[in-house]
C-alpha positions, 0 to 999 in steps of 0.5 A: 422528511428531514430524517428520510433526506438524511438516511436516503444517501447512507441507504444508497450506500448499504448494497455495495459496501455489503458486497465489498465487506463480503468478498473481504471476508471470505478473502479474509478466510482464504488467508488465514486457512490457505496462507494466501496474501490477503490483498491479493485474494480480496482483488481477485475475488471482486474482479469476479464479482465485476458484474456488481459495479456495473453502471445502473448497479444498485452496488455501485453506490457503495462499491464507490465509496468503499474503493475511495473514501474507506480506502483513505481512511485506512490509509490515515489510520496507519499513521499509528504504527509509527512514532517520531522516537522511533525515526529519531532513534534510527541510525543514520545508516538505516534512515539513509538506506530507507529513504534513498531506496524510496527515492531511487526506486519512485526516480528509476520507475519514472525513468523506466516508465518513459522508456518503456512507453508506459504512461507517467502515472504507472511509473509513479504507481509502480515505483511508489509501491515498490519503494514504500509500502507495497499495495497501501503506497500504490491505493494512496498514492492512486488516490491523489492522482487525476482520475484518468482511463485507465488509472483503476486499471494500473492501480489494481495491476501495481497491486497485484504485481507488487503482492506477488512479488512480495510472496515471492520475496518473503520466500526467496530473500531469506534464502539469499541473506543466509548465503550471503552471510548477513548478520541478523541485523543487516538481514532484518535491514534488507527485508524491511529495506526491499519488501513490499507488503508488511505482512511479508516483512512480518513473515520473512524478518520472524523466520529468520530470528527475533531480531531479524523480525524485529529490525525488519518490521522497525525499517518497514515502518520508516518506509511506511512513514514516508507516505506522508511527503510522498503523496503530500508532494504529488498532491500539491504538483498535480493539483489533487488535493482535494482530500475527496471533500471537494474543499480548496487543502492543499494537502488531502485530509486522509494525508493530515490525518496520518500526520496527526495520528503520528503525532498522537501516537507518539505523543503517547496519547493513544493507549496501546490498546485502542491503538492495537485494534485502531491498526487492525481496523485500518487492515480490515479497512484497506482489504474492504476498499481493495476488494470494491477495487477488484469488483471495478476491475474487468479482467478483459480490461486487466489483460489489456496492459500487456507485458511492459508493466510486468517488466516495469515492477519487475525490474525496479523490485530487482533494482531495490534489492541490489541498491539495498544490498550494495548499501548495507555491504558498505555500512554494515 
């Protein structure tokens, strides 16, 4: 009875995280035959699969969980792909450019989401997306917000817009730094200062040389590390820091463990492989939770959010290009 008691929850959960880990899949196939951003193929083809998270779902369960808990701790797994060294190593001109790019793009999308009339939260989804890390800032940063209506909704909306623009910009951006005239190491800076999603940094740093990539995917991963104040601090001033345990932290458990897996990393007590196919799994985790996301996603319901928010990540994608710009012209 005890056995049945135990395996009855894990049970519950089996249909929707099937579901979930098939539409990634073939998200997943998509991608890497057709060269389509995964994060956005895994959203698109849940929001057609939107009948399985209806209420009464035998998926439901596991569409829950997946879009939640596994979300988070992809999310926490990412801590690996940065070290301390590699921060401290960094120069002051790129640890300025990176940081106060975050903070004025997260400040302008407050500051534009007033403006335009939009709700606090997709200010802070927006802005939170465009400054650090694309779709996984805009899945953390959702997931330690209060669970209002429409908050799924803004989330799956940041993700899309901020993919997007991320393939638009791995195309456009090495266009713009070769007429520009910027030098290996001052377009390496731009892309990883300015682009979304790490695989478009990936994909725009290595097309323009060795260096270029490298320098770029090095900024990238500085941005990336400021996750951890970030959503830290929206925890403590929302008073979500629950870590999805329903404990008393005051910091999430998936942002705790991000710190610690920071600190093992550079520590060295991570050996390099297990942390090459930890990081890999983190991916794998984060395109499943996206993909329980796109099933809760109405297109209906999407369509309802109109033209402003477009014009919100829009605008502060241009505004971090040009802030990024104006700084390396200073100090590079």
């Amino acid at each position: 009875m005890t056995v049945l008691a135990l395996a009855s929850p894990v049970t519950l959960l089996v249909p929707g995280l099937l579901c979930a880990v098939t539409v990634a899949l073939a998200a997943t196939f998509l991608s890497e035959h057709y060269g389509i951003p995964v994060m956005l193929m895994a959203l698109l083809l849940g929001m057609a699969l939107n009948f399985l998270s209806e209420p009464g779902s035998r998926c439901l369960p596991g569409i829950e969980f997946a879009s939640k808990k596994l979300l988070r701790f992809g999310v926490a797994l990412l801590g690996l792909g940065i070290t301390v060294q590699q921060v401290m190593a960094s120069g002051p001109e790129v640890l300025a450019i990176a940081v106060s790019g975050v903070a004025v793009t997260i400040g302008s999308g407050l500051l534009l989401a007033r403006l335009l009339g939009l709700p606090l939260q997709m200010g802070i989804l927006a802005g939170g997306a465009v400054g650090i890390c694309g779709a996984s800032a805009a899945l953390a940063i959702s997931s330690v917000l209060p669970r209002r209506e429409g908050t799924e909704r803004a989330t799956v909306f940041t993700v899309i817009g901020v993919t997007a623009l991320s393939t638009v910009a791995m195309i456009l951006y090495p266009i713009l730094t070769e007429r520009l005239g910027l030098g290996d190491v001052a377009t390496g800076v731009f892309f990883g200062a300015t682009i979304h999603d790490v695989a478009q940094v990936v994909g725009a740093g290595y097309s323009v040389s060795q260096e270029a990539g490298d320098t770029a995917v090095f900024v990238k991963l500085l941005r990336v590390a400021l996750l951890i104040p970030i959503v830290t601090g929206l925890s403590l001033v929302m008073g979500t820091g629950r870590g999805g345990e329903g404990g008393a932290l005051p910091i999430p458990l998936f942002v705790l463990g991000f710190a610690a897996l920071v600190v093992l990393g550079s520590a060295g007590l991570v050996p390099e492989e297990v942390k090459v196919a930890l990081l890999s799994f983190s991916r794998w985790c984060l395109v499943v939770a996206i993909a329980a996301l796109g099933t809760k996603t109405s297109l209906g319901r999407l369509a309802a959010v109109g033209g402003r928010p477009i014009l919100l990540i829009c605008t502060l994608t241009l505004l971090l290009a040009l802030y990024a710009l104006g700084l390396i012209g200073l100090l590079f």
